[in-house]
C-alpha positions in Angstrom: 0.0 0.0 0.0 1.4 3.3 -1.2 0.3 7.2 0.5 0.3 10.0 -1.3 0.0 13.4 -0.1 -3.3 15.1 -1.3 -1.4 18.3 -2.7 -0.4 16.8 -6.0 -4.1 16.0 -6.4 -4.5 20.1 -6.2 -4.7 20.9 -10.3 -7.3 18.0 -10.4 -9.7 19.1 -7.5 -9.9 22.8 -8.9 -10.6 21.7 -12.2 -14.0 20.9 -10.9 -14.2 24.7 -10.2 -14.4 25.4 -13.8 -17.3 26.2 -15.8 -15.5 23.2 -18.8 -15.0 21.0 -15.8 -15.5 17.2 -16.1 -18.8 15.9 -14.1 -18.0 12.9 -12.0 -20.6 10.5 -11.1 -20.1 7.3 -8.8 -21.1 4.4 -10.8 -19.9 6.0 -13.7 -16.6 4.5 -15.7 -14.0 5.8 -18.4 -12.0 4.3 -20.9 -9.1 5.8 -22.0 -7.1 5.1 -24.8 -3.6 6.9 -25.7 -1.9 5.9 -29.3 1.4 7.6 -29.6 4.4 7.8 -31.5 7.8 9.6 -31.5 10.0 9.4 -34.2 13.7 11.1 -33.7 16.4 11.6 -36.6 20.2 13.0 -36.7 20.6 15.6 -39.4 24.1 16.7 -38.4 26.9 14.8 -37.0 30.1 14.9 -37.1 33.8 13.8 -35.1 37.2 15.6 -34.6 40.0 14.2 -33.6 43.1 16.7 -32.2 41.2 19.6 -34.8 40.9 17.1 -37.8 37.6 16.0 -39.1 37.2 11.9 -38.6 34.9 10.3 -40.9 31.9 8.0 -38.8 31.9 4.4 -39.7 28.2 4.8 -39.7 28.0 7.9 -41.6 26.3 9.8 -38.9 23.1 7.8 -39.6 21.1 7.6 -36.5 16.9 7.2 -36.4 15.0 5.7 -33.4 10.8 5.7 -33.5 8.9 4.7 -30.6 5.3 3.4 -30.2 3.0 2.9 -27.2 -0.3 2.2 -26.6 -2.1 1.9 -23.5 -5.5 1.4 -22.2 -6.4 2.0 -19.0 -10.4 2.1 -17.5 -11.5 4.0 -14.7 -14.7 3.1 -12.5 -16.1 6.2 -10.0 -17.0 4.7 -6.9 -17.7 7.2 -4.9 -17.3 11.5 -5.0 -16.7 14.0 -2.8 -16.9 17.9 -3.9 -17.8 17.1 -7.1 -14.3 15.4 -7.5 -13.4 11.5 -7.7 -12.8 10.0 -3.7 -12.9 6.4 -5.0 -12.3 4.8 -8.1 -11.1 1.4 -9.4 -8.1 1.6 -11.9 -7.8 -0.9 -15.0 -4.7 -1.1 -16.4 -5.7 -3.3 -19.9 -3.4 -2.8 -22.4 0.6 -1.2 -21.8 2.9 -1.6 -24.7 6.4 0.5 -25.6 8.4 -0.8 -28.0 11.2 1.1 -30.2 13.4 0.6 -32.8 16.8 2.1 -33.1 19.5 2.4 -36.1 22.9 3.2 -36.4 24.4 3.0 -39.8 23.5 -0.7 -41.2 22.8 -2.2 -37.6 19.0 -2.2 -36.0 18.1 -3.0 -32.3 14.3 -3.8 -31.3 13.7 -2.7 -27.9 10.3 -3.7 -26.4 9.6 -2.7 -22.5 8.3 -4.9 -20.1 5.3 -3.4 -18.2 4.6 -4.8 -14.6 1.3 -2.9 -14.1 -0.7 -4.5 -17.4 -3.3 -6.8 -16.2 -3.7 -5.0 -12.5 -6.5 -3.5 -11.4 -5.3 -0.6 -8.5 -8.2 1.1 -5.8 -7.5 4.5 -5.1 -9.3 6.2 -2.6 -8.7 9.8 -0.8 -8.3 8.8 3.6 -7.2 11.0 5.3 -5.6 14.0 3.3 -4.1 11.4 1.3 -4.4 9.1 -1.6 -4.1 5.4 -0.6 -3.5 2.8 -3.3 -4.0 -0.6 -2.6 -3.6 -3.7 -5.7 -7.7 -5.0 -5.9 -6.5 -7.4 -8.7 -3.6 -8.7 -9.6 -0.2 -9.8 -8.2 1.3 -7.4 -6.0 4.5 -5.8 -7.7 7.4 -6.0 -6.4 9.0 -3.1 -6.5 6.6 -0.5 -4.3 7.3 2.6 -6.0 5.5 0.9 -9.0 2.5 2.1 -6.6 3.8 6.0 -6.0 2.1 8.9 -8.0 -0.9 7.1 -9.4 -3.9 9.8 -9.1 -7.5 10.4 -9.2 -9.7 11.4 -11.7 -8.6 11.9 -16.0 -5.6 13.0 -16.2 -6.9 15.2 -18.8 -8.6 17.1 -16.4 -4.8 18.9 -15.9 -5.5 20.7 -19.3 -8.5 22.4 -18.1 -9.1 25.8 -16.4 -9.3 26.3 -13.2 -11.5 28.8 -12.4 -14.7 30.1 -14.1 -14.4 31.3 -17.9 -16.0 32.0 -20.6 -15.6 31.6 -24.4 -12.0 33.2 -26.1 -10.6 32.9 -22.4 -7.6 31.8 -21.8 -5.3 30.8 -19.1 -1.5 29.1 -18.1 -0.5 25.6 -18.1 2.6 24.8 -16.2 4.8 21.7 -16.5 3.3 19.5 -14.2 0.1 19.8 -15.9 1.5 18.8 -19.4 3.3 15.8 -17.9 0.1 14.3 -16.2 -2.2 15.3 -19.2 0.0 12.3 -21.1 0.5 10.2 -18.3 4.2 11.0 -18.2 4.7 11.9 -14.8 3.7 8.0 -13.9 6.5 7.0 -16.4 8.2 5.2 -14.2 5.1 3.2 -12.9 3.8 2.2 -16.8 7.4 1.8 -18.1 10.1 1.3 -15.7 13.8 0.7 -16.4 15.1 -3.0 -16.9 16.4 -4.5 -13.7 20.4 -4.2 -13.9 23.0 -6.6 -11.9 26.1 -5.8 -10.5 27.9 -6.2 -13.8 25.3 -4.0 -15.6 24.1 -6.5 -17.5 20.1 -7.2 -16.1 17.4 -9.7 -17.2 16.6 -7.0 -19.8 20.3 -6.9 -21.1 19.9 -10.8 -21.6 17.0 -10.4 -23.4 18.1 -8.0 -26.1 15.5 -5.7 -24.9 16.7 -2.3 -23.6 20.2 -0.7 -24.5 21.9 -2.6 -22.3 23.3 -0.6 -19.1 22.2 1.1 -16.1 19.3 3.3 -15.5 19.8 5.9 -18.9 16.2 6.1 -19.7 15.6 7.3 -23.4 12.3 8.4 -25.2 10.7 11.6 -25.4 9.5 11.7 -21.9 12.9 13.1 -20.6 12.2 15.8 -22.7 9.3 17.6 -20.9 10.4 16.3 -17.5 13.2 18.0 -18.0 12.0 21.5 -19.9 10.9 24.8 -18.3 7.5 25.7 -19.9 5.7 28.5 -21.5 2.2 27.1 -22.1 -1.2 28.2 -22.7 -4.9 27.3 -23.1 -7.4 28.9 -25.0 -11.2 28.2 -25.0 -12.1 28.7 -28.5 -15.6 30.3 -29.5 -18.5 27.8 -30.5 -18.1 24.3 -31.1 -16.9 21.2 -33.2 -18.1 18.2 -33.5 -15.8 15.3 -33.1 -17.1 11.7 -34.5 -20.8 13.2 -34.0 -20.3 14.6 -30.8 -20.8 18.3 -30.0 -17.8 19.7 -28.5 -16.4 22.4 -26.7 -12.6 23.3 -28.3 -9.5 24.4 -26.2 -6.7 24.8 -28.5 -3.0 24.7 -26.6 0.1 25.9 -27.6 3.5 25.7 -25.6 7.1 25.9 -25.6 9.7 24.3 -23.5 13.8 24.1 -23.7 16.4 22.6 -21.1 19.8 21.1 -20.6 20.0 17.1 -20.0 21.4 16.0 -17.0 24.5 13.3 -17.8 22.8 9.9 -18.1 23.3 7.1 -15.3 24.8 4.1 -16.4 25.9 0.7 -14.1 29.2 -0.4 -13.6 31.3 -3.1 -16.2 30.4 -5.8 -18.0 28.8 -5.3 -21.1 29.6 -1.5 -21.4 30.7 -1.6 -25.3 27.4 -3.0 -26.6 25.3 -1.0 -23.9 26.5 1.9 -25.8 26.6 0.9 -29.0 23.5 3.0 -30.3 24.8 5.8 -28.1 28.4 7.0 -29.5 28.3 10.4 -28.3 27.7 8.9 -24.2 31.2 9.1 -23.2 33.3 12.0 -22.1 32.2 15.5 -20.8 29.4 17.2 -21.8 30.1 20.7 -23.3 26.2 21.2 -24.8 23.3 19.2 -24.4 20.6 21.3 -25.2 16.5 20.8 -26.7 13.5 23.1 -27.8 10.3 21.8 -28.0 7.1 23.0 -29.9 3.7 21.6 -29.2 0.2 22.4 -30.5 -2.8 20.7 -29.7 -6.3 20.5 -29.5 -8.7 19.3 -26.9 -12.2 18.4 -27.3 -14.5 18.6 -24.7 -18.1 16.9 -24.7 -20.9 19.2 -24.2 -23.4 16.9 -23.2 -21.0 14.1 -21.5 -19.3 16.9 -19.5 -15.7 15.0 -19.5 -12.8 15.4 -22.4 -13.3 13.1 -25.2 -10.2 13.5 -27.3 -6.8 15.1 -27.4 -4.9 15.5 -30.6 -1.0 16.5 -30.1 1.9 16.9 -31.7 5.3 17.8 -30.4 8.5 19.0 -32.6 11.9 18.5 -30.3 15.3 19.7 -31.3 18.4 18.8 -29.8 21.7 19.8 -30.0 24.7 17.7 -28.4 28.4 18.7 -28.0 31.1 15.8 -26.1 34.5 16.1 -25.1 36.4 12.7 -25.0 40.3 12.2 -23.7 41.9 9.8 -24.4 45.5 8.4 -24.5 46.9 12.3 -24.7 44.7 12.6 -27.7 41.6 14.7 -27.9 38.1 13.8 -29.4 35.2 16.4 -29.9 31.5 14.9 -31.4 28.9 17.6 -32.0 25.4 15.8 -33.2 21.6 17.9 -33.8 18.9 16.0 -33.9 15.4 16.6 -35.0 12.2 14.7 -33.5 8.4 14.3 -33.6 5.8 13.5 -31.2 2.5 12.4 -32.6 -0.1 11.4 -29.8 -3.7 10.9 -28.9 -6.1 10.6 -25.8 -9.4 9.0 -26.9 -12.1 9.2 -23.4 -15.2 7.2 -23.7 -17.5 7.1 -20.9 -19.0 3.6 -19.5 -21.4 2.3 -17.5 -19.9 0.4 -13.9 -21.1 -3.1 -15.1 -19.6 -2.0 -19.0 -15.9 -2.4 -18.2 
């Protein structure tokens, strides 16, 4: 059984305050499906050795694409304020799996998901939000358990206070990480397990890149950006699959440095990091921009968002320092990314699921 303190729950319980806020009903159930895909590319790399160009045996050709889906079904069991107290979470369907290139050579990673099949209870007691495994196999590792929250996490996108129509108002980063379920990352898609030698189960299997806890993806991306993000309610409405709909269009912008990556110790270093040839040595620049635009479509009759339509560009820029044997070796790599993602809601009876 994990606690979590009440406050992170804040952005959630306001929403309710809103006049687009999403009406919760015990007995009532949502489905929500998320499709996404992130697609990443070099478009300039290059190596010098002691101030002379060295040519890359790969040519600088570098291309990763990831896909996930997940499917995860919440039943209201009881409300409080208008907000969620009590819910049972399904977790259905949880799939990540990428594919990275270097040159001629291809790896297939596919991530192993603990929480797909389980069925959490959440439930607000005491200022705090208790979660407790109703179905399912207890995980093993705990923190598997932290951060879950109640309600959509769609609700993070909406206002918080009354508006009306060509309003608009600030979304922080917090809000854009639990909109698309990144900031329970680590629950969904945790790292492989890594022994002593930095090998793992994972390692064994060919399925992750081999060392330590460097987590890839474009989830390090907004966890790691400082944001400039708005919503605007946009005048009439749209329907979406024949359903009337309210329309909040968002925009924001976010840039950071990555921290250095964490890798394990020995062992299998060389072909940990064989997709990662700029991984070694000190970090002069490590740099990303990101662009997002969306639109969110909230139903006017359901009273709950229905569907959210994404896209993300990221840029990156990468500069290494590498010594060596008195000799020294400078990479500088840009790469150039997309984020393509959906939230499809549907609302469900209790006995529907």
């Amino acid at each position: 059984m994990t606690r979590l303190l009440l406050p992170a729950l804040c952005p959630l319980l306001l929403a309710t305050q809103g006049s687009i806020a999403t009406r919760y009903e015990a007995q009532r159930g949502y489905r929500v499906e998320v499709s996404s895909t992130f697609s990443m590319e070099t478009v300039d790399f290059s190596m010098e050795r002691d101030g002379e160009p060295v040519e890359a045996g790969f040519g600088g050709d570098m291309r990763s694409e990831q896909t996930r889906e997940l499917v995860i079904v919440d039943t209201i069991l009881e409300t409080k304020d208008g907000a969620p107290a009590h819910l049972r979470r399904s977790f259905e369907t949880l799939s990540s799996t990428s594919v990275a290139s270097m040159g001629d050579n291809e790896m297939e990673v596919a991530s192993e998901c603990p929480l797909e099949g389980l069925v959490l209870d959440l439930s607000g007691e005491d200022g705090e939000v208790v979660a407790r495994v109703a179905e399912g196999s207890e995980p093993d590792d705990e923190k598997l358990l932290e951060g879950h929250t109640l309600g959509l996490a769609l609700d993070a996108l909406l206002p918080h206070e009354e508006v009306e129509e060509e309003d608009s108002w600030e979304l922080d980063g917090e809000a854009l990480l639990r909109a698309l379920a990144f900031d329970v990352e680590h629950a969904l898609f945790p790292p492989p397990a890594v022994d002593e030698e930095g090998g793992g189960e994972g390692d064994r299997r060919g399925r992750g890149r081999g060392r330590g806890r460097h987590r890839g993806g474009v989830q390090r991306y907004f966890a790691g950006a400082e944001w400039e993000a708005e919503a605007r309610w946009i005048a009439g409405t749209e329907e979406h699959e024949g359903v009337e709909c309210h329309v909040i269009a968002i925009e924001a912008e976010g840039s950071g440095e990555l921290p250095e990556p964490e890798f394990g110790g020995g062992g299998r270093g060389r072909r940990g990091r064989a997709f990662e040839p700029g991984s070694a040595g000190r970090a002069l620049k490590n740099s990303f921009e990101i662009e997002i635009e969306a639109k969110l479509y909230f139903s006017v009759e359901g009273r709950h968002p229905l569907h959210l339509e994404l896209e993300a560009d990221v840029a990156t820029e990468s500069l290494r320092e590498r010594e060596r044997g008195g000799s020294s070796m400078v990479i500088s790599s840009a790469q150039e990314g997309t984020l393509e993602l959906t939230v499809d809601v549907t609302a469900i009876e209790a006995d529907g699921e």
